[in-house]
VOFIVEX-175592 format. One record per residue (C-alpha): x, y, z; residue number from 1; residue in three letters. Coordinates in steps of 0.1 Angstrom, whole numbers, plus 2048, in hexadecimal, padded with zeros to 3 digits. Layout:
N
   u   v   w   i  aa
   X   Y   Z NUM Ala
...
END
This chain:
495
   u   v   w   i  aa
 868 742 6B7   1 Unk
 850 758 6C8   2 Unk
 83C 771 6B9   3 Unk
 828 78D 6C4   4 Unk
 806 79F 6B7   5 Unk
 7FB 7BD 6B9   6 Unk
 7D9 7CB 6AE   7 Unk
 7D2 7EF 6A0   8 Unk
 7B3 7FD 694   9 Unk
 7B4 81E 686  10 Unk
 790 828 675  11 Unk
 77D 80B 66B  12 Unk
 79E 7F8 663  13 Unk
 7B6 7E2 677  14 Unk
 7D5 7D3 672  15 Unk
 7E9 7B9 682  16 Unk
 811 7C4 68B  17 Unk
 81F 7A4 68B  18 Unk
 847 7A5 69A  19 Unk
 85D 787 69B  20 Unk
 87B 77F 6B2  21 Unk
 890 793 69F  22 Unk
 87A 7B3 6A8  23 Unk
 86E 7B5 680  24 Unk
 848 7BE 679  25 Unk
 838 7AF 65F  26 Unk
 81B 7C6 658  27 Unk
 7F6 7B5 64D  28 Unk
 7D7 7CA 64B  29 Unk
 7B1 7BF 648  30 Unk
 794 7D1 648  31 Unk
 77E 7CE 665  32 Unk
 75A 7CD 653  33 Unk
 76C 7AD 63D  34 Unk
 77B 79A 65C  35 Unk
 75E 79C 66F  36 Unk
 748 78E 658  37 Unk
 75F 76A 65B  38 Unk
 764 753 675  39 Unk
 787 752 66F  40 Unk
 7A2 76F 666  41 Unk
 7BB 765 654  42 Unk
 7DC 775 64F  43 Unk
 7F2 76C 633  44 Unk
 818 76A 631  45 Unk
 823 791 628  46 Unk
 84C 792 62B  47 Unk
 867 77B 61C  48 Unk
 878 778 641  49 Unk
 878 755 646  50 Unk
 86A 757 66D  51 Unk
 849 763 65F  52 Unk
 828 759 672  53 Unk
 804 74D 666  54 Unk
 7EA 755 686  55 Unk
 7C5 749 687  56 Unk
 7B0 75D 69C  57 Unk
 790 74A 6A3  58 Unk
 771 759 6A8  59 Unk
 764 746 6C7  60 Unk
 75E 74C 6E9  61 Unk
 783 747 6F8  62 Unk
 78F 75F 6E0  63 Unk
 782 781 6E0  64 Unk
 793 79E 6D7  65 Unk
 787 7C1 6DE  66 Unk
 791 7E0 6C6  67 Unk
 797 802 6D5  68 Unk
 79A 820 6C3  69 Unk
 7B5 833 6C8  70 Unk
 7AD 854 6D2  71 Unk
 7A0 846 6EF  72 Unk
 7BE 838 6FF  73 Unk
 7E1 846 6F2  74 Unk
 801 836 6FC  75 Unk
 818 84D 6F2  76 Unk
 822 852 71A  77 Unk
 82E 831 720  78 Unk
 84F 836 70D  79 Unk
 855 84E 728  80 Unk
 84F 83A 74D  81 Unk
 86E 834 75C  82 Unk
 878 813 75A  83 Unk
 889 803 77C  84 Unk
 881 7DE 775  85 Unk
 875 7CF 750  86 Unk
 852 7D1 752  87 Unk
 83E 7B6 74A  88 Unk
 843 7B0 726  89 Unk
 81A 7AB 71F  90 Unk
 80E 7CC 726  91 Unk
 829 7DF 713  92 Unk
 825 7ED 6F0  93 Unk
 83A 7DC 6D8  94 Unk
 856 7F7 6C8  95 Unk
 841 810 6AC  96 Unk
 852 826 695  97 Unk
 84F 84A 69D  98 Unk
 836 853 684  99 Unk
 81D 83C 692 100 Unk
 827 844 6B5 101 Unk
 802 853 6C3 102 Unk
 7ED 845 6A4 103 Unk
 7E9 823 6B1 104 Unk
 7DE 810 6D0 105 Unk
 7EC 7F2 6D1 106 Unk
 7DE 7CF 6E1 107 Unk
 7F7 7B5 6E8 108 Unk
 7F8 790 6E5 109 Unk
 816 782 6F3 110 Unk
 828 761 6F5 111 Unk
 817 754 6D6 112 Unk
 832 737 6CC 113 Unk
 833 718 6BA 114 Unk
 82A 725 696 115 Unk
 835 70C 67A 116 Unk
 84D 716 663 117 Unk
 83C 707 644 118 Unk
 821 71E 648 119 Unk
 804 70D 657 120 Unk
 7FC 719 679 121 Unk
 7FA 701 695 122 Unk
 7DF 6FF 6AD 123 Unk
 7DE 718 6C6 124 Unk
 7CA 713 6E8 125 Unk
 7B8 731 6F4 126 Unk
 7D0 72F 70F 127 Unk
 7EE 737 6FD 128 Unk
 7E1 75D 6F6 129 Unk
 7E6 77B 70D 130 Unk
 7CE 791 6FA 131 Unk
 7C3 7B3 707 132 Unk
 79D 7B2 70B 133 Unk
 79E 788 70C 134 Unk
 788 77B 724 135 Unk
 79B 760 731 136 Unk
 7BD 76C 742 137 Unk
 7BF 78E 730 138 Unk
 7C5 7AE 732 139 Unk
 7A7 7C4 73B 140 Unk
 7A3 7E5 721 141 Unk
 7B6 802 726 142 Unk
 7A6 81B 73A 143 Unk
 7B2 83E 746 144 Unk
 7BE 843 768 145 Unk
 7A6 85B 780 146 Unk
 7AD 87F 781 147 Unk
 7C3 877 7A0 148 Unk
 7DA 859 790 149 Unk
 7C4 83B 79E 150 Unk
 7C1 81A 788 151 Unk
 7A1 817 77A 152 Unk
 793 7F2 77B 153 Unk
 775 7DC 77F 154 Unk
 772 7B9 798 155 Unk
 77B 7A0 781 156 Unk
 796 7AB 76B 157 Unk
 7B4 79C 768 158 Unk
 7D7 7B1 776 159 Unk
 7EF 79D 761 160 Unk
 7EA 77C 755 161 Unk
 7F1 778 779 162 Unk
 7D7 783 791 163 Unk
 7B3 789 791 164 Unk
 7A3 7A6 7A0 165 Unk
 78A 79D 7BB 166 Unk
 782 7B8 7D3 167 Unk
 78F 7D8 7DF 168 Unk
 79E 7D6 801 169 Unk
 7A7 7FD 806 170 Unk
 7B2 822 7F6 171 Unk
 7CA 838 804 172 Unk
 7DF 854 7F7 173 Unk
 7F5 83F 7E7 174 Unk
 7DC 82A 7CD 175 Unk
 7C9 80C 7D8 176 Unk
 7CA 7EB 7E4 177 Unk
 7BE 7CC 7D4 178 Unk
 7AF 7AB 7DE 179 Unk
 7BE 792 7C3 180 Unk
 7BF 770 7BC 181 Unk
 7DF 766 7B5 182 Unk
 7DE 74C 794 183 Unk
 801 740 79B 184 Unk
 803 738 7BF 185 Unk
 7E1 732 7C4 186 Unk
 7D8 74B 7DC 187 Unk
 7CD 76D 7E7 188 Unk
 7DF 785 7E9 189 Unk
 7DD 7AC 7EF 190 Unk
 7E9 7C1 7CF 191 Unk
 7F8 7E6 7D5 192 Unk
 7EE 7FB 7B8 193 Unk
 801 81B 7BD 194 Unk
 7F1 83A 7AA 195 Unk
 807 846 789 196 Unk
 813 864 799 197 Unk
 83C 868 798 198 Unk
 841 86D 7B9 199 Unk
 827 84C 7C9 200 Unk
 839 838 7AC 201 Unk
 85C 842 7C2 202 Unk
 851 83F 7E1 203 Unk
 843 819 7D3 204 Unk
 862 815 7C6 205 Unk
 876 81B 7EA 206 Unk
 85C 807 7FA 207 Unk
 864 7E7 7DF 208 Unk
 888 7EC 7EB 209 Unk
 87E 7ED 814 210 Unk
 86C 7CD 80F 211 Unk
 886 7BE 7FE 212 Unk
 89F 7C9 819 213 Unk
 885 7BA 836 214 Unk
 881 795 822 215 Unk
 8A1 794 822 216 Unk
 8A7 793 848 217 Unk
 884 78E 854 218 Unk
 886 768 845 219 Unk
 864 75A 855 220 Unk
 854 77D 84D 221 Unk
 842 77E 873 222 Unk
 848 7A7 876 223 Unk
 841 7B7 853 224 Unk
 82D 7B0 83A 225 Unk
 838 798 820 226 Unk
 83D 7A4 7F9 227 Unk
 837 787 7DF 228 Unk
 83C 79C 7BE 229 Unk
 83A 7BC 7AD 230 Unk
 83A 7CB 78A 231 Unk
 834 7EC 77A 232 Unk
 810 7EC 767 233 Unk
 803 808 751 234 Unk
 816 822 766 235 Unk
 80D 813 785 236 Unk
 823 801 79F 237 Unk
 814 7E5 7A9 238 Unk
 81F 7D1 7C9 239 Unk
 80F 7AE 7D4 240 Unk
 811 7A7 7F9 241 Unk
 805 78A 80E 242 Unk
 7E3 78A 815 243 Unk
 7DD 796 83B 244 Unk
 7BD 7A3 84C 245 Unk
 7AD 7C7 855 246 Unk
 7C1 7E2 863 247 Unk
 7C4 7E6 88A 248 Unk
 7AC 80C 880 249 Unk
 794 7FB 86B 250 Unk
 793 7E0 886 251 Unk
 78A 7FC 8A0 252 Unk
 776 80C 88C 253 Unk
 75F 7F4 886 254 Unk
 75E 7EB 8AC 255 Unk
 751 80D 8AE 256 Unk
 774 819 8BA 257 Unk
 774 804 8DC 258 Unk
 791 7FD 8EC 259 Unk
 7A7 7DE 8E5 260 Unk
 7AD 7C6 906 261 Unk
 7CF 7CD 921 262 Unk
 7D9 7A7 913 263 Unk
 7D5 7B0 8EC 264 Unk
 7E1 7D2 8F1 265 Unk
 800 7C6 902 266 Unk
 806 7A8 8E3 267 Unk
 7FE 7C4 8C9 268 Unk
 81D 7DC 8D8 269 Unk
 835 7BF 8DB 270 Unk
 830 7B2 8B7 271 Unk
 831 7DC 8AF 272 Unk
 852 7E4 8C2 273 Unk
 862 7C1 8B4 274 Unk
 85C 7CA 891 275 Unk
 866 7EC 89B 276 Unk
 887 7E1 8A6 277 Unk
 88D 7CD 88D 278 Unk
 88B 7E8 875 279 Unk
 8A0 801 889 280 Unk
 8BC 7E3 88C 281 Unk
 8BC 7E6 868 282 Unk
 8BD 80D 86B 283 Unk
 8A1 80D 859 284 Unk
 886 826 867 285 Unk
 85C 81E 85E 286 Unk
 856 847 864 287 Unk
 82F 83F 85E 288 Unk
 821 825 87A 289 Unk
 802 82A 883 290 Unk
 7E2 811 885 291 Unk
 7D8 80E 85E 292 Unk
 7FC 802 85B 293 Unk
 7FB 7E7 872 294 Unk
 7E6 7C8 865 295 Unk
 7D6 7AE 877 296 Unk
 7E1 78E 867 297 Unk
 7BF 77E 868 298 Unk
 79C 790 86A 299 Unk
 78A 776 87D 300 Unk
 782 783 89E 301 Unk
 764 77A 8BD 302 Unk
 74C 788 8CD 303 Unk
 756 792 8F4 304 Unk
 738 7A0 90B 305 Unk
 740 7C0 91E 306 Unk
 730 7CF 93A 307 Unk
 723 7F4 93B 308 Unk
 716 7FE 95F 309 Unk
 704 7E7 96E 310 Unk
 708 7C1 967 311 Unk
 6E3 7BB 959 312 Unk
 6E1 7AC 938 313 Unk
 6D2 7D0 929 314 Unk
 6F2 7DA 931 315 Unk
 707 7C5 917 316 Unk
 715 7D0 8FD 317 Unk
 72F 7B6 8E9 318 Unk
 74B 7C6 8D7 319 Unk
 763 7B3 8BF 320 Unk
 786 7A3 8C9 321 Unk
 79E 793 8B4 322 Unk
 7A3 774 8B4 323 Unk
 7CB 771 8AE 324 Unk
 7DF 78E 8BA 325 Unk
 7F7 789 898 326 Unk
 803 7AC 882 327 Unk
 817 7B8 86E 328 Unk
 820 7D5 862 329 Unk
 81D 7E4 83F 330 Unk
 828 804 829 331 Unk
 849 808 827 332 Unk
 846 828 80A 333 Unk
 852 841 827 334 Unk
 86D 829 834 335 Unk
 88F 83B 833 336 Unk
 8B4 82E 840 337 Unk
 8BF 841 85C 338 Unk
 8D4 860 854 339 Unk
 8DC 883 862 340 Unk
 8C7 8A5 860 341 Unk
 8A8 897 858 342 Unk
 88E 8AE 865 343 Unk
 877 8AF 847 344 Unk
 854 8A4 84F 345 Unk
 847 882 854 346 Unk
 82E 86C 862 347 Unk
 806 86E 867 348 Unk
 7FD 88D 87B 349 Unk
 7EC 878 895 350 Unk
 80F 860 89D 351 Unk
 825 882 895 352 Unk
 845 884 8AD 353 Unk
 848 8AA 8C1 354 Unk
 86F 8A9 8B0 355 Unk
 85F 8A5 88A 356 Unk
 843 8C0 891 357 Unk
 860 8D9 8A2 358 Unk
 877 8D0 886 359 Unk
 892 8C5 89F 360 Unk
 89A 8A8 887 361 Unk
 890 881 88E 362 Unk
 8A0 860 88C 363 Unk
 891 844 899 364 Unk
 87F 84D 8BA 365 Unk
 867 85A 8A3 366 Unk
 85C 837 89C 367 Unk
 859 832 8C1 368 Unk
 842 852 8C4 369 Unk
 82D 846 8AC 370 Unk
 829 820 8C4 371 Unk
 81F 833 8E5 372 Unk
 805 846 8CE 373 Unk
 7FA 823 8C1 374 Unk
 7F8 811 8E0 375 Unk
 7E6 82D 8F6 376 Unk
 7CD 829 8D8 377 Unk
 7CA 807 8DA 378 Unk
 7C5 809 8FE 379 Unk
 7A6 826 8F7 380 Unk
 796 81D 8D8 381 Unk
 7A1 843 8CD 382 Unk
 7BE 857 8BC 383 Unk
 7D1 868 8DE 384 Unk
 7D8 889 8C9 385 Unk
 7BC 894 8B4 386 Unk
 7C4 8B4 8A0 387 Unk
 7D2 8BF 87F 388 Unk
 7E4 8DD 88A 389 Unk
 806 8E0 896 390 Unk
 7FF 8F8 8B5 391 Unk
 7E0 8E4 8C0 392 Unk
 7F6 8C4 8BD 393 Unk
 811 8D0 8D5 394 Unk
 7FC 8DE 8ED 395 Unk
 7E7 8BE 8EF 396 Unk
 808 8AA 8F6 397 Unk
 80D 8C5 910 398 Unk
 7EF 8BD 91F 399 Unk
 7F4 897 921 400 Unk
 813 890 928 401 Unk
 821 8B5 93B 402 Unk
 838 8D0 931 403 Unk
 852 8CE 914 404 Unk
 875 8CF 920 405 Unk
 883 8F3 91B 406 Unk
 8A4 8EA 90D 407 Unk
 88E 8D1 8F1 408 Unk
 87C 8F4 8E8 409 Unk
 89A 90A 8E9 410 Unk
 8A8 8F6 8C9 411 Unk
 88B 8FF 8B1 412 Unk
 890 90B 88F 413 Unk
 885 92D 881 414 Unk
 866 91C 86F 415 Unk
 855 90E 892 416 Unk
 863 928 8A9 417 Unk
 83F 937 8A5 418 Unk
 832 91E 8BC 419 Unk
 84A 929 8DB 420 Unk
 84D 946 8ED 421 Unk
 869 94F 909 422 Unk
 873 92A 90A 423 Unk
 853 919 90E 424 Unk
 836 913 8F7 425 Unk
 820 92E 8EF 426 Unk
 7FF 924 8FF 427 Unk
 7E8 92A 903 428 Unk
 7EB 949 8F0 429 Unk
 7F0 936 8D1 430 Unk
 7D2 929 8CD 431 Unk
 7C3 92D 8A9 432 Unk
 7A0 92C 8B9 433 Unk
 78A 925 8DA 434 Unk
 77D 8FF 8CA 435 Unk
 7A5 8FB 8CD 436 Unk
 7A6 904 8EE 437 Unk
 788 8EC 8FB 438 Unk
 798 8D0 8E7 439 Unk
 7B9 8D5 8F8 440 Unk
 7AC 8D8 91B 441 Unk
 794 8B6 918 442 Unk
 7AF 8A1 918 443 Unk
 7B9 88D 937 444 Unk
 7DD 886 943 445 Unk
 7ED 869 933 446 Unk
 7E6 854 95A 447 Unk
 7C4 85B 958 448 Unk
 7BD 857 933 449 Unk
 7CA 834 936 450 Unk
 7BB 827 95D 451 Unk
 798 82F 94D 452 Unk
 79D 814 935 453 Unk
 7B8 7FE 945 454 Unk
 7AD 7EC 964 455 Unk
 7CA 7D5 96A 456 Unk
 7EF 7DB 95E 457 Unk
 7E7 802 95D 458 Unk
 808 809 973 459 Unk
 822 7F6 959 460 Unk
 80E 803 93B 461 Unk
 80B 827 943 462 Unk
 838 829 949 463 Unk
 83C 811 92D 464 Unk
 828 831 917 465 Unk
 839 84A 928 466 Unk
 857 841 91F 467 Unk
 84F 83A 8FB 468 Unk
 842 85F 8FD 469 Unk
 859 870 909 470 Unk
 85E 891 8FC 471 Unk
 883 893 8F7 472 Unk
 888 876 8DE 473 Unk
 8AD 86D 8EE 474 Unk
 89A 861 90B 475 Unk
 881 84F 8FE 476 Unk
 881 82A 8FF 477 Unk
 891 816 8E3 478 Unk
 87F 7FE 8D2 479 Unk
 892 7E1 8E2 480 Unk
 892 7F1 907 481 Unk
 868 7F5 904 482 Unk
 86A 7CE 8FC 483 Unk
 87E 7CC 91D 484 Unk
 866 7DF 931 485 Unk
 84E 7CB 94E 486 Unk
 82F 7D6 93B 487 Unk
 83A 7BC 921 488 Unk
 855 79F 934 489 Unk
 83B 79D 958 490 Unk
 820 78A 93D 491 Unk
 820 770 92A 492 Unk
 81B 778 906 493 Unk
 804 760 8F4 494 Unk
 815 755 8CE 495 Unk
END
């Protein structure tokens, strides 16, 4: 039969709720100032049942169990978390009566098994315990969440029996990610930890369900990332992933934002618009690409010289290249199926389509916006539309890439028909402010933004963007004509 433990303390007493398969507690108290004064505590049979249980808890250095009080850390919320999936059975209160619901925190020790029937326990190896506050394999102390719905942890504790917490690898939005070694597979792995906020806890919920959808088709997992497990942990979704390497922006940024080679840029927006239209077969649209969702599968990169005026060795500067062209792409919480009348707002400003900002609706050209915006940035070491504001955004893809098409601007809803006037777009006279101006009119045209940092292949690049930027999204390039386009079949791509 197995058993399970908990541990209250209430004052300067504690007891031990002792349930058997059955679901039947056998209550036992002891006094703390008494137990600690003994190696051993011993807890004598209570109840008639005949599945009763006699547990030794030795005082030694495998076994150590940490009391909280329980003001500090109240449960009484956790009845109340929706429930998709069975959570994992050792980090769930066992079953209170109401009138003790909110008096107690409870620590659990699960799968303790093997308990003779005559009375006499059997031996117990300290790896048989999953003891909140144990220090080998358990559960680290409860702590509250931040004031924003973050997990609270330290390196070292243990996220499940499971996985270890080594590093932190990066915080958005959504919670954090986790470096973790994985105890079962024997590996690292990177550990989503999605903030206890309803609606990140949905969106990590649709995401589980993307993934799922991709593994199934993508069966040697070469276009998205790869999800090992997940489980729902003290109100937190967590997701384990495959281990990759930095971000294609943290990779830039710390190459000081300089530019990626023709060659890599070229692999980069292959491996992009096959994962791309791979997703869109499944009518699945990403609605969030940009470069912190697009991972390098390994870090490891080398050193490249390159030449700044004059050729003299004062001159050289080195700037980092990696050294495998290999992504993949992540976050699939924004994912959606392809549908009719959707026009509410999605993706990051800077990768935002003109049809989402106009709220002319979007399917999946929007996806294909969001490429061209990627790969001029790979080609410049910078984002191609820098702004925040709707106005300023519009007139800066006015600037680059020429004048929307009237017909595109005559469709506009009531809420963005602010930003035209008599059938074009109102500007300059909508400018919010003179720093918008000069930040409109210091941009280049999309040909000369890319020849002053493309030497060879800048012909096929520049109308392979264009057409992935192309204002009207039922001209712009599917995903699968961009793969056809001489920018990408006139080279040889290096696997």
């Amino acid at each position: 039969s197995t058993y399970t433990c908990t541990v209250q303390i209430v004052s300067d007493c504690f007891s031990f709720a002792i349930c058997n398969s059955s679901g039947l507690k056998l209550g036992l108290g002891y006094d703390s100032a008494k137990l600690s004064q003994s190696p051993f505590g011993f807890l004598e049979k209570n109840h008639s049942d005949k599945n009763f249980v006699l547990l030794v808890l030795e005082s030694s250095e495998s076994v150590i169990m940490e009391m909280e009080r329980v003001h500090e850390f109240p449960h009484t919320h956790m009845n109340r978390r929706p429930r998709k999936r069975a959570r994992l059975g050792w980090d769930v209160l066992p079953p209170a009566p109401k009138a003790q619901v909110g008096m107690f925190c409870g620590q659990e020790i699960g799968n303790i098994s093997s308990f003779a029937s005559s009375g006499a326990p059997s031996e117990i190896s300290s790896n048989s315990l999953c003891v909140k506050g144990v220090a080998r394999n358990g559960s680290p102390p409860w702590r509250e969440d931040d004031k924003d719905g973050h997990y609270m942890f330290e390196m070292g504790d243990d996220l499940t029996p499971r996985y270890k917490i080594y590093s932190k690898m990066g915080e958005g939005t959504f919670g954090q990610v986790l470096e973790c070694w994985d105890r079962e597979r024997k590996e690292m792995v990177a550990v989503k930890i999605v903030r206890g906020v309803k609606k990140y806890r949905e969106a990590a919920m649709i995401e589980i369900e993307m993934l799922q959808q991709l593994g199934k088709h993508d069966k040697g997992g070469n276009r998205c990332v790869q999800i090992r497990n997940w489980f729902d942990y003290r109100n937190h979704i967590c997701i384990v992933f495959e281990k990759l390497g930095s971000s294609l922006y943290d990779f830039l940024r710390k190459n000081n934002y300089r530019s990626f080679p023709i060659d890599l840029v070229r692999e980069i927006g292959w491996q992009l618009l096959e994962c791309v239209a791979f997703m869109h077969d499944l009518r699945m649209i990403h609605t969030d690409l940009k470069p912190e969702n697009i991972l390098l599968v390994s870090s490891d990169y080398v050193k490249v010289p390159e030449y700044k005026g004059s050729r003299l060795q004062r001159d050289v500067c080195y700037k980092r290249v990696p050294k495998s062209s290999a992504i993949k792409v992540i976050d699939f919480g924004s994912t959606t199926y392809e549908r009719q009348d959707q026009n509410y707002i999605v993706s990051t400003r800077h990768y935002r389509a003109p049809e989402v900002i106009l709220g002319l609706g979007w399917s999946y050209p929007c996806d294909i916006w969001s490429i061209g915006c990627i790969v001029v940035e790979l080609c410049t070491g910078e984002a191609l539309f820098q702004t925040h504001e709707n106005m300023e955004h519009l007139a800066m893809m006015e600037r680059v890439l020429g004048s929307f098409p009237q017909q595109m601007l005559k469709k506009v809803d009531r809420h963005t028909e602010k930003y035209v006037r008599r059938g074009r777009l109102d500007w300059p006279d909508g400018a919010t402010s003179r720093d918008s101006l000069k930040a409109v009119l210091k941009l280049p045209r999309l040909q000369n933004l890319i020849m002053q940092h493309v030497d060879h292949s800048a012909g096929e690049l520049i109308n392979m963007v264009q057409g992935l930027l192309r204002f009207d999204p039922t001209e712009r390039l599917t995903a699968r004509e961009a793969l056809r386009h001489p920018f990408f079949t006139r080279s040889h791509l290096r696997r």
